[in-house]
Structure formats: structure tokens, C-alpha cells
N, C-alpha and C positions, 0 to 999 in steps of 0.2 A: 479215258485220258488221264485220270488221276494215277487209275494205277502203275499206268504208263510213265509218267513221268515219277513215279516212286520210284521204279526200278531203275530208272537214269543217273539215279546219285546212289554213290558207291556205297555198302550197307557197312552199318555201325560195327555191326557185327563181323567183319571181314576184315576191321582195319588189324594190321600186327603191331603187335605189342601196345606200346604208350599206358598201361593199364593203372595209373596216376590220372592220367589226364580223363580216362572215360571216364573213372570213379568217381572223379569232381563233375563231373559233367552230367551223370546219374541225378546225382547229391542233387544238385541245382536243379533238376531237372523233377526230382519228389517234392523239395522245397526251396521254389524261389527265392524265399525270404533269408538265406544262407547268403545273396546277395552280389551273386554272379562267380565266374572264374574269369582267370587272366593265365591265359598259354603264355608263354616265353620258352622261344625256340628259333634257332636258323631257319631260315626259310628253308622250303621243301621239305619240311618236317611231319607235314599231315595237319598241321592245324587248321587249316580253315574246311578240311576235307571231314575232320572230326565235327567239327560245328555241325554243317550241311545234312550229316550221315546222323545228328541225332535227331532232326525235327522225325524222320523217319520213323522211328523207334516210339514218339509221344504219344499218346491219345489224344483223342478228337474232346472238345472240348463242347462246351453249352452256351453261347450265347444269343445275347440278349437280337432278335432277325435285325432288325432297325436301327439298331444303333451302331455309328461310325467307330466307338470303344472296343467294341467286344468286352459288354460288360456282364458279370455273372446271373444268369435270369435266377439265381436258387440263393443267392448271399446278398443280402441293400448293402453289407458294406463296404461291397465291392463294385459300386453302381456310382457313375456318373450323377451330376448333378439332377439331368433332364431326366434319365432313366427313375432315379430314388423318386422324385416328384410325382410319376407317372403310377410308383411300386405304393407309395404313401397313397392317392386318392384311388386305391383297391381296383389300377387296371390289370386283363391280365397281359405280363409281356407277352409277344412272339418268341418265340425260342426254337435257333438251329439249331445245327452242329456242326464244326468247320475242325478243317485240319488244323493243327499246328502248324506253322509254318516261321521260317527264319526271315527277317525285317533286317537290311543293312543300311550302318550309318555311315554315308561317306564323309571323308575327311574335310570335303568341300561344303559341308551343309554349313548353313546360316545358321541363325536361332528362331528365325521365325519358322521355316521349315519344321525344328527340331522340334517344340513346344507348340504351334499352331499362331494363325494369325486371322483377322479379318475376311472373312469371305467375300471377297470383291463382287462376285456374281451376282447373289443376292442381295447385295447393298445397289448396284445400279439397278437390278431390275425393280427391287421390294422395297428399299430403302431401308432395309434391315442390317443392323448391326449384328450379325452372328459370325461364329465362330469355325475357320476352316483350319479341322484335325492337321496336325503335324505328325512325323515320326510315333512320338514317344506315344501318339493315342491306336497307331498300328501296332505296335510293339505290346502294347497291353493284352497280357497270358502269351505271350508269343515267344521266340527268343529274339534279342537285340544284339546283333551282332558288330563288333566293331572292331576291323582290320586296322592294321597300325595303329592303335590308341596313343599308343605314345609320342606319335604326332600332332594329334588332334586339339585345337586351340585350348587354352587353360578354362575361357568360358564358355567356351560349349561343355566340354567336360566337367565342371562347375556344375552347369545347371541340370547336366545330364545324373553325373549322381548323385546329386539332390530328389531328383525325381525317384532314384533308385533307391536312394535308402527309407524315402518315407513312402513310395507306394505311390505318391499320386504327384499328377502334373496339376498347380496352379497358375491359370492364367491371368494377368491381368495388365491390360492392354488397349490403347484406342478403345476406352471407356466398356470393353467385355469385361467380366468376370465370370471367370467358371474355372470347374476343377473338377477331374475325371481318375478315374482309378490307373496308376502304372505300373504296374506289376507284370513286371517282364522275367526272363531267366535272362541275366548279363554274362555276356559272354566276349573279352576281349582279348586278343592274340598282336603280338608285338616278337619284335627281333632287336634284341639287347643291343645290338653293332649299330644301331640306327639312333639310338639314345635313350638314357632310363626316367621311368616316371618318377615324378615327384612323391618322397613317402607320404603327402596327404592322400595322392591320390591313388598310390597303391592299396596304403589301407582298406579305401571304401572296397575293394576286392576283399569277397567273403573267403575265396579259396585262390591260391597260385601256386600254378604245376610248370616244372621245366620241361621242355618237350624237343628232345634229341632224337638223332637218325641213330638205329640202332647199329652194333659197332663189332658184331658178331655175322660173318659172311651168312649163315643159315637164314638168319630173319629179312638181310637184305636181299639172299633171292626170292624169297618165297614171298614177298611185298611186290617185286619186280614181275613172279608169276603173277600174282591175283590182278596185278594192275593191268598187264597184259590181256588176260583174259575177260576180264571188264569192258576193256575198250574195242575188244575183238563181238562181245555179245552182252551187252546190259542186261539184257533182258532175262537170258540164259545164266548170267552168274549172278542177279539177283534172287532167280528160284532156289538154288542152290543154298543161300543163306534165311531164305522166307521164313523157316520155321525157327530161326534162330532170335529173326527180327521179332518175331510174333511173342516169342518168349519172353523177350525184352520187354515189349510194350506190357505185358500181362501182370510182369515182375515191379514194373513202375508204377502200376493200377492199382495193385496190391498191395506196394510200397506208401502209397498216398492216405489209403483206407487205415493201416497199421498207425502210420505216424501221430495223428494225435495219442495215440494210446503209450506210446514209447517212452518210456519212465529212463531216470540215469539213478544212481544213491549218491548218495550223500559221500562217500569215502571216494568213489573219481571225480567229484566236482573239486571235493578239497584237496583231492591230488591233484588236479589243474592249474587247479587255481596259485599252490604251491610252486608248481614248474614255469607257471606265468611269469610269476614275481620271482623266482631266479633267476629268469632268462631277462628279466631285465625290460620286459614290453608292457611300457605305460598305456595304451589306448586296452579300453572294457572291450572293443571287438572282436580282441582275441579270441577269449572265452564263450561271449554269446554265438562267434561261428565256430568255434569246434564242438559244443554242444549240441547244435542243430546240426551239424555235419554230419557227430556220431550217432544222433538220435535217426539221420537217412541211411546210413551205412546200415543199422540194424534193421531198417525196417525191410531195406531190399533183401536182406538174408531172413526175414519174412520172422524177426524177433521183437517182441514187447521192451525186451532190458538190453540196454548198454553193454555189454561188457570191456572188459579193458583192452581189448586187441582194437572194437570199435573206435575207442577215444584215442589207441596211439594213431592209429590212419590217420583219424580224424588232424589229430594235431601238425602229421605228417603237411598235410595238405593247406590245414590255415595260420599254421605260425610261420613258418621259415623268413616269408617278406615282410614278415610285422620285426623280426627280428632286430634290425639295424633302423635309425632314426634319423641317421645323419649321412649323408653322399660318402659312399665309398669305405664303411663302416662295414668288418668284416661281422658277420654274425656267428655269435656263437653256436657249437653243437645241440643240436635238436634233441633232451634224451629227458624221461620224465625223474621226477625228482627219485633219485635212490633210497636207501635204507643206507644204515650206518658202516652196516657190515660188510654189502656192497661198495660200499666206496676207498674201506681198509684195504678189503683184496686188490681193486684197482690201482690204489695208490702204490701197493707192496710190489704189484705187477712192473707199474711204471718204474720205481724206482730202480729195482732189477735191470729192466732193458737200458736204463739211462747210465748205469754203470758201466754196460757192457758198451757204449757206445762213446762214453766220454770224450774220448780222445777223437772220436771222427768230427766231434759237434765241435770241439775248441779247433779243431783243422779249418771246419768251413766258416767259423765266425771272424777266422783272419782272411777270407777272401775279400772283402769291401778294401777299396782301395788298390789293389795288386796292378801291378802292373800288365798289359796284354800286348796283342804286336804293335808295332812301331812305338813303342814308349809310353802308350797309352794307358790311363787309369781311369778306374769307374768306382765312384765315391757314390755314395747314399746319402741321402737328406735329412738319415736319423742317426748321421754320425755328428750330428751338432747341434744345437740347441738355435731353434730354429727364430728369428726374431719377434716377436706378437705381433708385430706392428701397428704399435700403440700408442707411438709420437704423433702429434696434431696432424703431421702434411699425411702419414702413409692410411690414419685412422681416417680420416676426411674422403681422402678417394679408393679405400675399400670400401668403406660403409655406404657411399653412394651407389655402387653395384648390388646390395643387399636385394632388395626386392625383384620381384620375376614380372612386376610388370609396372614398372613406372618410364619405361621406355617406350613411347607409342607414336605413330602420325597418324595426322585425319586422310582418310580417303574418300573420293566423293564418288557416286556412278560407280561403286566395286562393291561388289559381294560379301564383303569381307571386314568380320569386327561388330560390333556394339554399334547401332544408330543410334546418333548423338540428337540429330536433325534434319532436315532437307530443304532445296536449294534447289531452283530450275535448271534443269541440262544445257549445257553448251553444245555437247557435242552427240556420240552415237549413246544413247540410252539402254543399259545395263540392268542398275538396280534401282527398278522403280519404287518408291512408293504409292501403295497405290492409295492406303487410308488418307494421307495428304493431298493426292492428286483428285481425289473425289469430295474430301472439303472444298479443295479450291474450286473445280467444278459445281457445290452446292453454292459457294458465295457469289458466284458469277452471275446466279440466277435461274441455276436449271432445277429441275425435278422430276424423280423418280418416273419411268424409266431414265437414269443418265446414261448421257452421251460424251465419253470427255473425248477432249478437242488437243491438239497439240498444246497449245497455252497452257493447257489445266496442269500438265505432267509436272512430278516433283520426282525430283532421285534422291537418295536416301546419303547423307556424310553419316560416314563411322569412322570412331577411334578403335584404332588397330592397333595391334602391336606390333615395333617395329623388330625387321629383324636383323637382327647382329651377330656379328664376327669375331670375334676375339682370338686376335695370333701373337701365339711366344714366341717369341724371339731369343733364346737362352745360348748365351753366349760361351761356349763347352773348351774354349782353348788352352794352352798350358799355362798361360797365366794366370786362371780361375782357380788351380790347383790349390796355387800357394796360401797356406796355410786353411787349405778345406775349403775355399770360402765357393767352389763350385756347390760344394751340398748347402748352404744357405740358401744360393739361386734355385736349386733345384727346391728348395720347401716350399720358397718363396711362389713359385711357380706351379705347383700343389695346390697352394692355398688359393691362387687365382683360377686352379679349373676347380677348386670348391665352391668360391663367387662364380663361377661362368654356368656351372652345374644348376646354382639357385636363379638365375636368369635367364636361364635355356638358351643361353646361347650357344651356334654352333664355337668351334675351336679348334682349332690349326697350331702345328708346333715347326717351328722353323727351328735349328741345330746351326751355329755356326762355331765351326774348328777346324783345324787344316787350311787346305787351300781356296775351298769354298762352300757358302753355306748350303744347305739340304732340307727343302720339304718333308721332315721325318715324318709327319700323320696330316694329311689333306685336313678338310673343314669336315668335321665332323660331330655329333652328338653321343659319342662313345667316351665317355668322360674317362671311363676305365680305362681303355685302352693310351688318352692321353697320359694318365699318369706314370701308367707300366714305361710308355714311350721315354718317358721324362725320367724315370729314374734308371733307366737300362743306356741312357747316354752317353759312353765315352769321354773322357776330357783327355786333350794333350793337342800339340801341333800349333801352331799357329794361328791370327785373328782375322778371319774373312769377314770383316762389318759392312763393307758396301756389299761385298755376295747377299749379305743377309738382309741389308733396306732392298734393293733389287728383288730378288726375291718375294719377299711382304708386297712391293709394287705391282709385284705381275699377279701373285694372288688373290689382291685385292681386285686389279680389275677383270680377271675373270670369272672372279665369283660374283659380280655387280653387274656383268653379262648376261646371268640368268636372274639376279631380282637388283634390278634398280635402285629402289629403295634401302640397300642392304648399309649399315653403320658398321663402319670396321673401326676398330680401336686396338692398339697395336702395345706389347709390352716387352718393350728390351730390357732385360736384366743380365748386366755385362760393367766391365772394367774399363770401357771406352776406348783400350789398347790396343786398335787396328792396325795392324800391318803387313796385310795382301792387298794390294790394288786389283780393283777390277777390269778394267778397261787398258793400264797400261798406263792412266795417269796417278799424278800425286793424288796421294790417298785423302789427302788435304779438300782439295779441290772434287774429290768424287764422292765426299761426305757430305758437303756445301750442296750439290748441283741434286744425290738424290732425298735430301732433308729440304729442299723448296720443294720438287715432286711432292713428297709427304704432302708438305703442307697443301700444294695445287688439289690434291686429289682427296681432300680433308679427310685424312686419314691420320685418329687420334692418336700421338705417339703418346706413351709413358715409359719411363726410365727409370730404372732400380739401380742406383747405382752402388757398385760391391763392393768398391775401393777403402781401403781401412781409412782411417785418422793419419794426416800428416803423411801419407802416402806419395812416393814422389813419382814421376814420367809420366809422358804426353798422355790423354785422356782426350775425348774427340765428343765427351758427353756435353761441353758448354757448347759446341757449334748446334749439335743438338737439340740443344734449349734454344737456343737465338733464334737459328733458321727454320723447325719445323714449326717453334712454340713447342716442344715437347715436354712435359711435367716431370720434373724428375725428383725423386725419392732417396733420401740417404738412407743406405739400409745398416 
């Protein structure tokens, strides 16, 4: 049956191309302690197909028969609390052997799940306080696989690579204590278009590979063949790769036995270390995972030393996302620190072509601004000196968006979030407590075997974080033009998906110009793409300001359709110079009717307003202020 189901997942060895992504996968796969990969790729790319195809390839491991860890019967240091106690008073363990196998964490799990909780069973029948394994104690020597990460709550992930980078789950809990070995191969997979992880928490990622559809017809049919043929006979086109797998698995046996032995010298540490501190990357992780990287790459090519093709892969693999530090920070080229001589010829090179091309570069550096059809112009945000906003009102309600999680509601009976405490159910019973519900049952007066009783049940209140919205509003018409002052809005507007970035909030860009305003990028976590959006905007035409509250109105409550709970906060940055009606009435009267909407539907406005000093014509921002409560900003 086992080997029956081996040959069901498509071999490692079969996949084409991606040979980035297997390497790190290799790497993580001789040593753990490298500290997981992180695929970033479109969907349909192969990544989760890559994960699956490599438990395949792993060897069988040794643990401890009896214990719910898989703890090492041949290392105490890798032994559970109960296990080490058992290894100390000279018993001898059981010892199997089990596959490797892939452990997933879904994006829905809790924390108790995740790290373990009270074993309810045993408590009503024994009246024992022990401890029921979570994820992370299946996961140990295992891989941990985790689809969409960059979805997944900030504290589950918090406490998940906590566990990973020290190795072991501490619990402590409804008066348990204990703490068991976690030493998993991390392995998570994400799609950029969905929204990027935060740099803390890319970091804890020892290695990260971009992972694309290949772009060359040959490799996409011949992907199209083997997949075909897979699904026509598993069975038949996993023999076909058996001895390839087998080689694999031999190469990573032998890779494992080599690695303690795997020396680096001294001249590519300080070449590293060198190209570290050029490229500008403050965190020591850099360094400790390109070392362990390169010291796996050697050992799989079945070598004692390092050399330096090792260490460039290596760096290939664990620098690139350590690179930038800050949201939407282009990172510099990956290339190890040169010689003197080296970088003359380069410079002599560059200078050369830069001559020869002089006149095309001063052509394209007058395009910002040009004019395009119907009279339209497109200004850039770095054609002006963008404001800090450092005056008390704009510094006050930027800085209140700083943190990524001081936004939060209590939920009570849901799944979801940090237990605070617990409270009796009202209604249909979700998420129990049950350590509570079996106090209160102890106090009532029963004993061991418990019995609880309707009465006894407690459900569990958690702070959650809440989730939020955040839609520009950037007001693109031909009176923003005048003198630039569209590209201030548009930094201004930058600089709010850089706060919305740090708060993980989704974000939506409404555009009003012309005759009426446009949903340019729905609610999304692609912060990149809102920016691209935002600086590729047009300005000219006319002021659609009701198109554009209208608009904000209806995407507000379709997005509150699918979570109730959702905080929309709304940011028009515009010259309050309306004049397209929506409906047909004065534009007067259809500012007033939808800025009480606003307010009815508590949907936070903010106002930037762009207007210079001593500026004269009608402006529609004070009904704004009056009738939503809208906060407005001189910018």
C-alpha cells in the first residue's frame, strides 16, 4: 500500500526544470537547520507539486515507537521532555522507522491546534492534566508545509517561526509545562499578486526561490507530456523514474553523513561577509544560511570543501529577499564583491555604452509629463519634492496607522484570534473551551470520570484582528495638473500604501478624471501593483467627485458582504473642484446626500487637500468636513 501510494505523487525527479527551487529544497532537505524555503511563484507553477514529490525522495527515519514527537532514539538532544527522562533513568527506547511524510498547516488553524493543548480525554476520564500534540509535534523531522503563508495570521506565524528557528515547541498552558523537539524542513509557497510578507517575516526564511512557468514552448510541452502521462498511468510512469528517485534518496543519505565534515576557508567567509556588508543587509542570517547552504550544496556533490561556485549558488538562493528592508525597496544586484581591476573594466565598459546612447536617455527622461490622447498628461511623484508630512494634523493620523496590529475586535464562539477568556454560550457552540468547561464542571461538584452537562460549557472570547480596507480616492483631473501638484497627490498616495503595507491592509485605488470615476485596482494585497497603478494614472479632463464617493459607496458594501466585520477608511486626496454631476442633479446637493451616506455607513473619510495658499474657486472639501466628519489634511 505504501508503495502504492508513492508512486501516486508525481516523482521529484520528473518535474522540468524550476532547478532553483529543487536545490533549496535539497539544501533543507540534508540540513534542516538552513531553516526552511519560501517558493514565490503564480499559481500553476509546480510549487506545491514540488513540496509533495520531495517527501518521496527522503529517507526513512528512526524514531522513538511511542512517542507522539518522533523523537530521535540515537541523539537526547533531540528528545522530548518524557522521552530524555525515560533515556536518563537508563531505559531502553522502542525504536521504529517511518517515512517522511509532508504535515500541512491550514490557514484556518488556531494556536491551540498549532502548538498543542490540554487533552480533554484524559482529564474527564483520569483527571490528568496532560498534554494533546499539536501540528508542530507532527511536523517534528517531517516537512511543514504551508500554502499561502502570506496569508496566514501574523500570530500563528509569530509563534510558528519561533518554534522554527529554535527547534523546539515550548508549552505552557492550563497549568502544563513541557517542551518537545521541532525540527521540521519549512517549506512555504505564496503568490506575490495575493500580497507580500512582511521583511520580519521573510527573513526567518533560510532560502527563497522565485518559481515561474517556463517561457520556452519545448519545456512547456514536454511538462504537458509527463503530466499527461502520469495521469493516464501513475503507476507506469513512476517506474520509469524509480531509479532516478532512488539515486536521489542515496545522494541525500550521503549528503547528511558528509556534512559535519564540510569545512568553508577562511578567504570565502571573508569574501561574504564583504559582499554582505556592501549589499547593505543588516540581519547576521544572511551569512549563517549561505554557509550552511553552501556547506549542503557540497556535500550533495559528495565534497568535504566549499568551493566558490558553492558559495555563489548558495548566496544566489539566501540573499536576494534579505536584500531590501523596507516595502517596495528595489534591491540591489546580487554579485560578490569584485577586485579593483574588475570594476575599472566595467566602469570603462559602462561609460562607453553610456556615450553611445546619450542622446536616447535625455529623449526618454523628457517623457514624464507629455502630453497623450485627448490632452492628457502623466506626471510622476518624483518630479517633486514630496511633502514629509510632518505638521501635527498629517503626523498624528499617519503615525496612528503605524503598527500592524493595534486594530483588533473581540469575537466570542469563533475560531479565530488569541483567547483572551471565556464566557457561557448564547447561542450554537463553535469554540469550546473545554480546560474551562471542565473547571466549571470540577466546581459544580463532580469527579473524575467527568460528565459535563450543558451548564458546564464555556466558549472561548479572542482578540482578533480586525480587517480593513483602505481606498484611494486620487483625484487625476485637469486641475490637479496645475503646477505639478497631481504628483504630490500621487507620493502622498505612495506613502499611504507604504502605511497600509505595514498594517496589512487590503487596498483599492479609485481614479477620478473625466466624466466619471473608475475602480482602477479592486481590494487587494498586491501593494506593488497599487503603486505601479498609481503612478501610471493619467491626469486631465474634468472633476467626477460624486462618480468617485459613489463608487467608494458601492465598494464598501460589497466588500462588507463577504466579512461583516470589515473597517473601511477612505482617503480622498483632490482639490474639491467638482464639476460632473452624477445623477443629473446640482452637484451641490449630490455632495451633501452622498457624504451623509458616508457618514450612515461609518465609512472613515480622510481628506488631503492639494489646494495651494490663498487659492481661489469653489472647493466642496468643507461640506465634506461638516457632513461626513471627514478629517482633512492641508497638504
Amino acid at each position: 500500500m505504501e508503495a502504492r501510494e508513492k508512486r501516486l505523487i508525481f516523482p521529484f525527479s520528473a518535474i522540468v526544470g524550476q532547478e532553483n527551487a529543487k536545490l533549496a529544497l535539497l539544501c533543507v532537505a540534508v540540513n534542516p537547520l538552513i531553516g526552511g524555503v519560501l517558493l514565490k511563484g503564480d499559481k500553476g507553477t509546480g510549487k506545491s507539486t514540488m513540496v509533495r514529490a520531495l517527501a518521496n525522495v527522503l529517507p526513512d527515519i528512526e524514531v522513538v515507537a511511542d512517542c507522539p514527537f518522533n523523537c530521535n532514539p540515537s541523539n537526547p538532544l533531540e528528545m522530548c521532555d518524557s522521552c530524555y527522562k525515560r533515556y536518563e533513568n537508563g531505559e531502553d527506547l522502542p525504536v521504529a522507522r517511518r517515512k517522511m511524510r509532508v504535515v500541512d498547516l491550514p490557514l484556518s488553524v488556531t494556536i491551540d491546534r498549532l502548538v498543542g493543548t490540554v487533552d480533554v480525554e484524559r482529564f474527564l476520564k483520569e483527571g490528568v492534566k496532560a498534554l494533546q500534540p499539536g501540528i508542530l509535534a507532527e511536523a517534528n523531522r517531517n516537512i511543514l508545509y504551508i500554502d499561502e503563508v502570506n496569508l496566514l495570521d501574523d500570530y500563528i506565524a509569530d509563534s510558528l517561526l519561533d518554534s522554527a528557528a529554535m527547534g523546539w515547541n515550548v508549552i505552557e498552558r492550563e497549568g502544563i509545562s513541557f517542551k518537545h523537539p521541532a525540527r521540521f524542513i519549512l517549506v512555504g509557497s505564496m503568490n506575490p499578486e495575493e500580497g507580500e510578507l512582511r521583511p520580519q517575516i521573510l527573513d526567518r526564511f533560510g532560502l527563497c526561490v522565485e518559481v515561474s512557468a517556463p517561457m520556452n514552448p519545448e519545456d512547456r510541452i514536454e511538462i504537458v507530456r509527463r503530466v499527461e502521462k502520469f495521469h493516464e498511468d501513475p503507476i507506469g510512469f513512476y517506474r520509469k523514474f524509480e531509479n532516478k528517485e532512488k539515486e536521489l534518496t542515496e545522494k541525500i543519505v550521503k549528503a547528511k553523513e558528509i556534512l559535519p565534515k564540510v569545512e568553508i576557508s577562511e578567504d570565502l567567509l571573508k569574501l561574504l561577509a564583504e559582499t554582505v556588508i556592501k549589499l547593505g543587509i543588516k540581519t547576521n542570517r544572511a551569512e549563517i544560511a549561505t554557509i550552511k547552504t553552501a556547506k549542503a550544496i557540497a556535500a550533495l556533490n559528495g565534497r568535504r570543501r566549499v568551493t566558490l561556485d558553492d558559495l555563489e549558488k548558495a548566496m544566489e538562493l539566501a540573499l536576494p529577499h534579505r536584500l531590501k528592508d523596507k516595502p517596495f525597496q528595489k534591491p540591489q544586484p546580487l554579485k560578490l564583491k569584485q577586485d579593483e581591476n574588475d570594476r575599472k573594466e566595467k566602469n570603462k565598459n559602462q561609460n562607453e555604452q553610456g556615450h553611445e546612447h546619450k542622446h536616447s536617455h535625455k529623449h526618454e527622461d523628457k517623457g514624464s509629463g507629455n502630453r497623450g490622447q485627448g490632452g492628457e498628461q502623466n506626471f510622476r511623484s518624483s518630479e517633486v519634492d514630496i511633502p514629509r508630512m510632518e505638521n501635527a494634523s498629517l503626523k498624528d493620523d499617519l503615525n496612528s496607522y503605524l503598527s500592524s496590529r493595534d486594530s483588533s475586535v473581540t469575537v466570542i464562539n469563533f475560531p479565530k484570534g488569541v483567547p483572551v477568556s471565556y464566557v457561557p454560550p448564547k447561542d450554537e457552540i463553535r469554540d469550546v473551551d473545554f480546560y474551562s468547561s471542565i473547571v466549571w464542571a470540577v466546581m459544580s461538584g463532580k469527579t473524575p470520570p467527568i460528565r459535563v452537562d450543558s451548564s458546564d460549557i464555556r466558549v472561548r472570547v479572542r482578540k482578533s484582528k480586525a480587517p480593513t480596507l483602505w481606498v484611494l480616492v486620487l483625484d487625476s483631473s485637469g486641475s490637479m495638473a496645475i503646477q505639478k501638484r497631481i504628483s504630490v497627490a500621487k507620493g502622498i498616495a505612495e506613502k499611504l500604501v507604504e502605511k497600509g503595507y505595514v498594517k496589512k491592509s487590503k487596498m483599492a485605488l479609485i481614479v477620478a478624471k473625466g466624466n466619471r470615476a473608475e475602480i482602477v485596482v479592486p481590494p487587494t494585497k498586491n501593494y506593488l501593483k497599487v503603486i505601479e497603478s498609481i503612478e501610471n494614472v493619467p491626469t486631465g479632463g474634468r472633476t467626477p467627485l460624486s462618480s468617485a464617493l459613489y463608487n467608494l459607496l458601492l465598494l464598501a458594501k460589497r466588500e462588507r458582504m463577504k466579512e461583516k466585520t470589515l473597517k473601511v477608511r477612505a482617503f480622498l486626496i483632490t482639490d474639491g473642484k467638482a464639476n460632473v454631476p452624477l445623477l443629473g442633479k446640482r452637484i451641490k446637493d449630490e455632495i451633501i446626500e452622498l457624504a451623509s451616506r458616508l457618514k450612515k455607513c461609518d465609512i472613515e473619510l480622510n481628506v488631503y487637500d492639494t489646494r495651494f495658499a490663498g487659492e481661489i474657486g469653489l472647493s466642496f472639501i468643507p461640506i465634506l468636513k461638516d457632513v461626513a466628519n471627514a478629517r482633512v489634511y492641508k497638504v
